[in-house]
C-alpha positions in Angstrom: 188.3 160.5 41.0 188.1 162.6 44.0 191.1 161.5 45.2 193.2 162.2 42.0 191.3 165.5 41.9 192.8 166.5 45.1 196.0 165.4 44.4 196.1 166.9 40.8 195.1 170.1 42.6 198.3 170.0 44.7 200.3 168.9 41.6 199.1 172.1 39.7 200.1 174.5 42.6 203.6 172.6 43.7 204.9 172.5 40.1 203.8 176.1 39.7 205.2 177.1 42.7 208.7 174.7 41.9 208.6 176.7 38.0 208.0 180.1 40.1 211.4 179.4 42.5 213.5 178.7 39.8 212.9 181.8 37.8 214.7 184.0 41.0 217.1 181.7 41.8 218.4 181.1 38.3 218.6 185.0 38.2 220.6 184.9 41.8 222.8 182.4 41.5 223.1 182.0 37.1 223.7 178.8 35.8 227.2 178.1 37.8 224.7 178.4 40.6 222.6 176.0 39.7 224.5 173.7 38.2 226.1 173.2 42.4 222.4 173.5 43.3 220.9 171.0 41.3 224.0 168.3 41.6 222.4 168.2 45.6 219.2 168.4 44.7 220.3 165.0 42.0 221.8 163.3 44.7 219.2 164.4 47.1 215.9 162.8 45.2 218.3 159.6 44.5 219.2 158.8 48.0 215.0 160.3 48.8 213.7 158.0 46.5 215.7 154.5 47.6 214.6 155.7 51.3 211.3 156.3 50.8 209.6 154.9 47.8 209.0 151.6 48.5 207.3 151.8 52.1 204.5 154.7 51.6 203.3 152.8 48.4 203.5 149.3 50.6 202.1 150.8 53.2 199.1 152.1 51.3 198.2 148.8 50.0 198.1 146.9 52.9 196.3 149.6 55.0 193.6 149.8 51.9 193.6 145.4 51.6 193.3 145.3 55.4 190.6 147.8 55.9 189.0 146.5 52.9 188.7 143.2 55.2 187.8 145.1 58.2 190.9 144.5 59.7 192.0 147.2 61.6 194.5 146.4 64.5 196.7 145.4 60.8 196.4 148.6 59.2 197.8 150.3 62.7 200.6 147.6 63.0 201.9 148.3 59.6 201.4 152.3 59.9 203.6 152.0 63.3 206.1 149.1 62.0 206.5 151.5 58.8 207.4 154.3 61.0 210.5 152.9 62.7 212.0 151.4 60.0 211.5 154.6 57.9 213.0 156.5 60.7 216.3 154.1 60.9 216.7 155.1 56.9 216.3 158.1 57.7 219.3 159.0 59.9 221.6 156.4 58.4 220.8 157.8 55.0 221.2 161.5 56.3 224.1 160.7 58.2 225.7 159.1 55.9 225.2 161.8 53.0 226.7 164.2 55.9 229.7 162.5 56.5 230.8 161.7 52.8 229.6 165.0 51.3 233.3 166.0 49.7 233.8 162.5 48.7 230.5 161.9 46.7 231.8 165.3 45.2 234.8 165.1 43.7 233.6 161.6 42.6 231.0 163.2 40.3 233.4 165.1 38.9 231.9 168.7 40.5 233.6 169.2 44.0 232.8 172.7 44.4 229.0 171.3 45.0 230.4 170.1 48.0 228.5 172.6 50.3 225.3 171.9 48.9 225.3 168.3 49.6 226.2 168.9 53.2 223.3 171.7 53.1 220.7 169.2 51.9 221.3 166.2 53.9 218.8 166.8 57.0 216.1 166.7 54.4 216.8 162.5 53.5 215.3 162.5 57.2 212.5 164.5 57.2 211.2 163.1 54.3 211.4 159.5 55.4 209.5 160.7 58.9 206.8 162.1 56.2 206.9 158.8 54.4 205.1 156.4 56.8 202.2 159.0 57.7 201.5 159.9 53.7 201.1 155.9 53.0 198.6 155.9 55.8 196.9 157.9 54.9 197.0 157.5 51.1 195.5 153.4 52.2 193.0 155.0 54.0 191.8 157.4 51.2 192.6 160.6 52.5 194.6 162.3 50.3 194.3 165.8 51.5 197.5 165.5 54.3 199.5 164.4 51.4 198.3 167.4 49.2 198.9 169.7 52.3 202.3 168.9 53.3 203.4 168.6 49.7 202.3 172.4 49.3 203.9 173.0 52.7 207.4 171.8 51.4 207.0 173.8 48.4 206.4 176.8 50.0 209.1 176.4 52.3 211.9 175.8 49.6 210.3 178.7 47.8 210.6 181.5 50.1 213.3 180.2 52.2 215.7 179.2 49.3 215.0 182.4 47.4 215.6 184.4 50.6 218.7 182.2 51.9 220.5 182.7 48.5 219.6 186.3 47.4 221.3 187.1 51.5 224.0 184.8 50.3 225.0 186.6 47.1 224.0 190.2 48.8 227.6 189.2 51.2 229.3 188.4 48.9 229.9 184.6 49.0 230.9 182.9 46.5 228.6 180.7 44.1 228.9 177.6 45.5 228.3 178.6 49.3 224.9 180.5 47.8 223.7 177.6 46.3 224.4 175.8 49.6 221.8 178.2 51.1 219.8 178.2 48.4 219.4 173.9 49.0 218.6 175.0 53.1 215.0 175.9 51.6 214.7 172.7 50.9 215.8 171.3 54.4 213.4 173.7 56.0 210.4 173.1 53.8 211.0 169.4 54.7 211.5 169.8 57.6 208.1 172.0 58.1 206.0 169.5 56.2 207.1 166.4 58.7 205.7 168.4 61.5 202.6 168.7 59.8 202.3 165.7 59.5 202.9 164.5 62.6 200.4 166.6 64.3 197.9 165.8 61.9 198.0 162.5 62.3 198.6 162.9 66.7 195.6 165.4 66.3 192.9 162.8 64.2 194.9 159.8 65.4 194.4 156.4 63.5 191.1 156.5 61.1 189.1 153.0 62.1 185.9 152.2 60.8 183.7 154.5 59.0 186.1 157.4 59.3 186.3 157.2 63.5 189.7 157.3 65.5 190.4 153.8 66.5 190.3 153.3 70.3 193.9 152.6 70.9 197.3 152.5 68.5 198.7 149.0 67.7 201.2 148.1 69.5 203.1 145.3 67.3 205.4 145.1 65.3 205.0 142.3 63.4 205.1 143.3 60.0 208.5 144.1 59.2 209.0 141.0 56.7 206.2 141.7 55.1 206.6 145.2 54.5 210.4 144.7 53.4 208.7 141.9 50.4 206.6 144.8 49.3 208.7 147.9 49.6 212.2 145.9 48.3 211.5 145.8 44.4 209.4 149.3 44.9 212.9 150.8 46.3 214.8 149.5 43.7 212.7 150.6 40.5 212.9 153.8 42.3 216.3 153.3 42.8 217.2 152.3 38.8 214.5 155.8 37.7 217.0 157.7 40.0 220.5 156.5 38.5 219.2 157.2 35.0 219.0 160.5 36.3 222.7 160.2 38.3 224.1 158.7 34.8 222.8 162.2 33.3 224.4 164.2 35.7 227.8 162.4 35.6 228.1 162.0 32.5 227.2 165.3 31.1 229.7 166.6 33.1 232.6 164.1 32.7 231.8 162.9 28.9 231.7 166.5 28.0 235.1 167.6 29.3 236.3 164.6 27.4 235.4 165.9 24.5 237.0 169.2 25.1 234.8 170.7 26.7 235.7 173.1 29.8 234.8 171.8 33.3 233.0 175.6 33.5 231.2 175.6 30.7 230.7 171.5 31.4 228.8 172.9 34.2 226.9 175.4 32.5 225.0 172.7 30.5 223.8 171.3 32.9 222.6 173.6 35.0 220.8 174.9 32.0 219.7 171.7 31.2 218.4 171.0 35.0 217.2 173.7 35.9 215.1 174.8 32.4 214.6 171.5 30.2 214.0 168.7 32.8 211.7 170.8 35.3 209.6 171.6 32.4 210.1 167.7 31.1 209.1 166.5 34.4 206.0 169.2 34.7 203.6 166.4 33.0 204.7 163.4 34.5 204.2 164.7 37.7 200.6 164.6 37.3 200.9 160.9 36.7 201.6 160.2 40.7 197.8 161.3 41.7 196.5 159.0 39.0 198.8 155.9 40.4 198.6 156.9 44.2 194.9 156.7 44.0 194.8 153.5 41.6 197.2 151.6 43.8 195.1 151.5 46.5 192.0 151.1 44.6 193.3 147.9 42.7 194.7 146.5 45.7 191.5 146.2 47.1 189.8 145.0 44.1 192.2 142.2 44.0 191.9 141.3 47.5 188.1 141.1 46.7 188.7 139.2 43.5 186.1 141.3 41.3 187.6 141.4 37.7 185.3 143.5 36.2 186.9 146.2 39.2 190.4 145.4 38.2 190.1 145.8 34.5 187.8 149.5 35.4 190.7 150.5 37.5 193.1 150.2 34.8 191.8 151.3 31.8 190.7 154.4 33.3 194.5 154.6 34.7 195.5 154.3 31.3 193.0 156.7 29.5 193.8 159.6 32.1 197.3 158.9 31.8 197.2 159.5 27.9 194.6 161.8 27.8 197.5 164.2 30.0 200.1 163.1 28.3 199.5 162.7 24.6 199.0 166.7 23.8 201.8 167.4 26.4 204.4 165.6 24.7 203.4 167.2 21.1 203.4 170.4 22.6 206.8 170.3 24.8 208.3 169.2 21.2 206.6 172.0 19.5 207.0 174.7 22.0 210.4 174.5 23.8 211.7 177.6 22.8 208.8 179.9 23.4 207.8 177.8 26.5 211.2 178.8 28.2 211.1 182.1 26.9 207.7 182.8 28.8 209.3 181.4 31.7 212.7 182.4 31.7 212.9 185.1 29.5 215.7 187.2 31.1 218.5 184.1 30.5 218.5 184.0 26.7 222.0 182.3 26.9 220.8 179.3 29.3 217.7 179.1 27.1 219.6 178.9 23.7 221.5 175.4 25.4 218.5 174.2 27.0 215.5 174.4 24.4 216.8 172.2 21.8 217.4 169.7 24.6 213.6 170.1 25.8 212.4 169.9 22.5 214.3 166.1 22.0 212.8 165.0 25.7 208.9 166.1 24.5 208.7 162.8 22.8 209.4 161.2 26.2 206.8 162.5 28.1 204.6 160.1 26.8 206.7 157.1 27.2 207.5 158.5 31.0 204.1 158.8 32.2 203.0 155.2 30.5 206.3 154.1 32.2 205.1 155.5 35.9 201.2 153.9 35.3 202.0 150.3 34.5 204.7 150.1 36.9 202.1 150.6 39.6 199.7 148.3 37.9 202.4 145.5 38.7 203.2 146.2 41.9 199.1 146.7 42.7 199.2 143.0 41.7 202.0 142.2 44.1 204.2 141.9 41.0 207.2 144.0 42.2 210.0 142.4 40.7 209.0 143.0 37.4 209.6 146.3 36.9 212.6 146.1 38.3 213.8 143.7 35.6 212.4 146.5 32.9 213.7 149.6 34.3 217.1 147.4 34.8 217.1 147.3 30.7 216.7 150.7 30.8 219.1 151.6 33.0 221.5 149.8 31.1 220.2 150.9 27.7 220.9 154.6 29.4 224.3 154.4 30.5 225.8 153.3 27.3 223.5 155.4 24.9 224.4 158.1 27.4 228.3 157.2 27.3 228.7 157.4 23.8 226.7 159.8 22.1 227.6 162.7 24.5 231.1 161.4 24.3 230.3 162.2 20.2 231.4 165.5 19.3 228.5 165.5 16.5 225.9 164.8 19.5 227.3 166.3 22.5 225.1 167.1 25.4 222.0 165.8 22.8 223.4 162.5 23.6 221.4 162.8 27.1 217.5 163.4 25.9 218.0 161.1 23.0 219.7 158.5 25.5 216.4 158.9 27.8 214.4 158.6 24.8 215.8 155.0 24.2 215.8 154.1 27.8 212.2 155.3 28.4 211.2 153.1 25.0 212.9 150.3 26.3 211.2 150.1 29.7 207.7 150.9 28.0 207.8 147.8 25.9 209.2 145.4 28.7 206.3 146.6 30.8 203.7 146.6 28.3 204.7 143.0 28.1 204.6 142.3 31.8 201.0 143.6 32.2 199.8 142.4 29.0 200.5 138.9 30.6 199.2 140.1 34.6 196.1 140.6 32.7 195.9 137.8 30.4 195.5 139.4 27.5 193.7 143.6 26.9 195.1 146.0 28.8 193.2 148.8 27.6 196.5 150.7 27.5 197.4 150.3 23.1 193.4 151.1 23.1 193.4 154.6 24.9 196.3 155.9 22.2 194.4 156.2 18.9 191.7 158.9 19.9 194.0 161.5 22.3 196.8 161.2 19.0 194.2 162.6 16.6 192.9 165.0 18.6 196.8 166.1 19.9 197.6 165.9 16.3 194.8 168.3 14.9 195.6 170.9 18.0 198.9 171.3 17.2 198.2 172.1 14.0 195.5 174.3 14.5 197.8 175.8 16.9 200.5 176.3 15.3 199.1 177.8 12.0 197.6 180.1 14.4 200.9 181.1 15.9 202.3 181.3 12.3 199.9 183.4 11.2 199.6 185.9 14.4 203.9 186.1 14.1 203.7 187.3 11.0 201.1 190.2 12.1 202.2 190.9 15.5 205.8 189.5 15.6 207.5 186.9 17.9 205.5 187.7 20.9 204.3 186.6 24.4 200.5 187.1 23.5 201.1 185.3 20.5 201.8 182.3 21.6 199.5 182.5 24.8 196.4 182.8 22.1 198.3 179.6 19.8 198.1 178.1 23.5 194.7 178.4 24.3 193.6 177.6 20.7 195.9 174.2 21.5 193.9 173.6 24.8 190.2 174.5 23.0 190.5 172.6 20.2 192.2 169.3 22.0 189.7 169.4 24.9 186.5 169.6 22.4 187.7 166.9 20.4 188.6 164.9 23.5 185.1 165.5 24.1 183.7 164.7 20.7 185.7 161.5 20.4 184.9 160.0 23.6 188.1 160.4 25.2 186.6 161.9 28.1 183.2 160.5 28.5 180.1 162.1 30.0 180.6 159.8 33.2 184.0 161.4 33.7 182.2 165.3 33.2 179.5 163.9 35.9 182.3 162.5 38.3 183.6 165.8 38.7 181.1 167.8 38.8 180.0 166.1 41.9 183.2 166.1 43.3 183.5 169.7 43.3 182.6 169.7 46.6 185.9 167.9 47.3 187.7 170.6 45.9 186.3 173.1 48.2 186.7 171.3 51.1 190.9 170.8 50.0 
């Protein structure tokens, strides 16, 4: 608990801080703007994701197994093995993203993003020299570097990508140059966090037993096959989430213009659709990560000790945070798109007319997304890392031709892409449900956790909304109105989450004593 609290804490502020640097930047640069910006920033988490998903979350596991053994000297070979091989990804992925910029392009269909893509490349290598040190620490426990340098990198690609792009557009470049600067804030803000990190971990040095710094680094290398067994199938589910994403973006743009659609306008969508519906779509599951980043490590250990009665404990209560989050989110995100944007985004009606129906067809993904990102890491916890590759394979598949033919569909258009995810995301759900259904041998916990946070999620929204319906007609359309229909949402969810036993008096207890953890963060 303590350490999902201090991840969740970091969550909160990065996501506000990622929903607070969009708001200026879509205002800077408008949607042409953004639709160069986020086509890097696509590319960018694809290519960061196959670099450096797999290792930190191997890494983590066998640091937390061997320390759980009292082993050391391993945990400091894999930390220093991880390193290099993050840091020979790093370049070549870099590099190559450098070199092939215009080409990757004008393949996608958008080559005036061109100069973003070249702007955003040095940051494939700072994040895989950040990679290696976060797992470390992450099997050790410590979550607070990885909470720090994730607010560091936020920061960084919030003041220096507003203030790079509003220079930009103040001399008159052109849209696509700006959002070229606008992407250096990202660079930076990498590039900030992986010094951090390295002088974090040069300063403590490597935590041995009982929280001392061991006596001297390992100096093998021994691990790298081991690693590689872990980290492959990691990479690739990464890799498969990231090319559902990559099918969005090129098909958006390429089915669209089939249809008769204008490569501008094209465009248009989908920066509306990146930069409002799918930051707000991916607000919730991003909570998910401290949940799994502190379970992996937990599990792992508990199956290195054998103790089943730990195992099954460390994944129901994966499960029941997971839906406790996600449930009311999902209802809400369906219910609220419109006014949800307008709160945040109020000054770009137009981008906010194309993008809330959109939002309002991926709410009932959020649910499915976040189940998606906690039973994937209950497999690989059990060393099981093929299997989600098989099931977010059937997705992947399930996406690209959902994807290719409804927005090719005149009567479905750019709806074709959240209802496509919707399928994809339902797909993979089942095929994993099945997979650790059978890793368990039989109750998950997972179906279980579902009945209580629906009822409650149910009854919120529609005390909410009555509420809202009632205050619109009295005070109009308003901002306060639907902050109050909000708040009655969160009051009336959280007391029956209470009442029905969704969060237990144990949980209440946990953090409460853990407060102290907060303060310290």
């Amino acid at each position: 608990m303590s350490g999902v609290l201090v991840l969740s804490v970091s969550t909160i502020i990065v996501k506000v801080i990622g929903l607070a640097y969009k708001i200026p930047l879509l205002s800077i640069l408008g949607a042409d703007g953004m639709g160069y910006f986020n086509t890097a920033y696509e590319i960018f988490a694809l290519l960061c994701g196959v670099s450096t998903s797999g290792l930190p979350v191997a890494v983590s596991m066998l640091v937390s197994s061997s320390r759980e053994v009292g082993n050391y000297s391993r945990a400091k070979g894999i930390f220093k093995t991880s390193s290099a091989l993050l840091m020979t990804k790093g370049v070549l992925f870099a590099g190559a993203l450098a070199v092939f910029a215009e080409q990757i392009a004008i393949a996608i269909g958008n080559p005036q993003s061109y100069f973003a893509i070249l702007a955003i490349s040095p940051a494939l290598l700072f994040c895989c020299a950040s990679g290696a040190i976060r797992g470390y620490f992450q099997g050790c426990r410590i979550m607070t570097p990885t909470a720090v340098s994730q607010l560091i990198e936020a920061l960084g690609k919030l003041i220096l990508g507003v203030a790079f792009a509003y220079a930009a557009v103040k001399n008159g470049f052109d849209m696509a140059v700006s959002a070229a600067f606008a992407v250096l804030g990202v660079s930076f803000g990498s590039f900030i966090a992986a010094a951090y990190l390295f002088l974090k971990i040069k300063i403590q040095g490597m935590v041995g037993n009982r929280g001392q710094k061991s006596k001297k680094a390992e100096k093998t290398y021994g691990y790298f096959f081991e690693l590689l067994r872990i980290s492959l199938p990691i990479t690739l589910c990464s890799a498969l989430i990231g090319v559902t994403r990559f099918i969005d973006m090129t098909l958006i743009m390429r089915r669209l213009t089939d249809i008769g659609v204008s490569s501008a306008e094209a465009n248009r969508i989908y920066g509306s659709y990146t930069t409002l519906a799918l930051p707000i779509f991916s607000l919730v599951p991003a909570f998910i990560p401290p949940i799994t980043e502190s379970l992996i490590p937990r599990l792992a250990a508990a199956v290195e000790s054998g103790s089943q009665t730990e195992q099954h404990r460390a994944v129901s209560n994966a499960a029941r945070l997971t839906v406790f989050l996600a449930m009311p989110s999902s209802m809400g995100i369906a219910l609220y798109s419109k006014q949800i944007m307008t709160l945040l985004f109020g000054n770009e009606a137009q981008a906010i007319e194309i993008a809330a129906p959109l939002l309002s067809s991926l709410g009932i993904s959020v649910l499915l997304s976040c189940l998606i990102t906690t039973t994937n890491a209950i497999l690989q916890s059990y060393r099981k890392v093929f299997l989600p590759i098989i099931s977010l394979a059937v997705g992947a598949v399930i996406k690209s031709v959902s994807a290719y033919f409804l927005i090719g569909s005149p009567q479905f258009a750019e709806m074709g892409a959240p209802v496509s995810t919707f399928l994809s995301n339902l797909a993979v759900m089942s095929v994993n449900m099945l997979f650790v259904s059978k890793t368990l041998s039989g109750k998950t916990g997972i179906l279980s956790a579902l009945p209580k946070p629906f009822f409650a999620s149910v009854v919120a929204m529609l005390a909410s909304y009555s509420t809202y319906t009632l205050l619109t007609r009295v005070w109009g359309n308003t901002t306060l109105v639907f902050l109050v229909a909000l708040a009655v949402a969160v009051a009336m969810y959280f007391a029956l989450a209470v009442a029905l036993g969704v969060v237990s008096r144990d949980d209440l207890n946990m953090i409460r004593k853990n407060k102290r953890k907060i303060k310290e963060y």
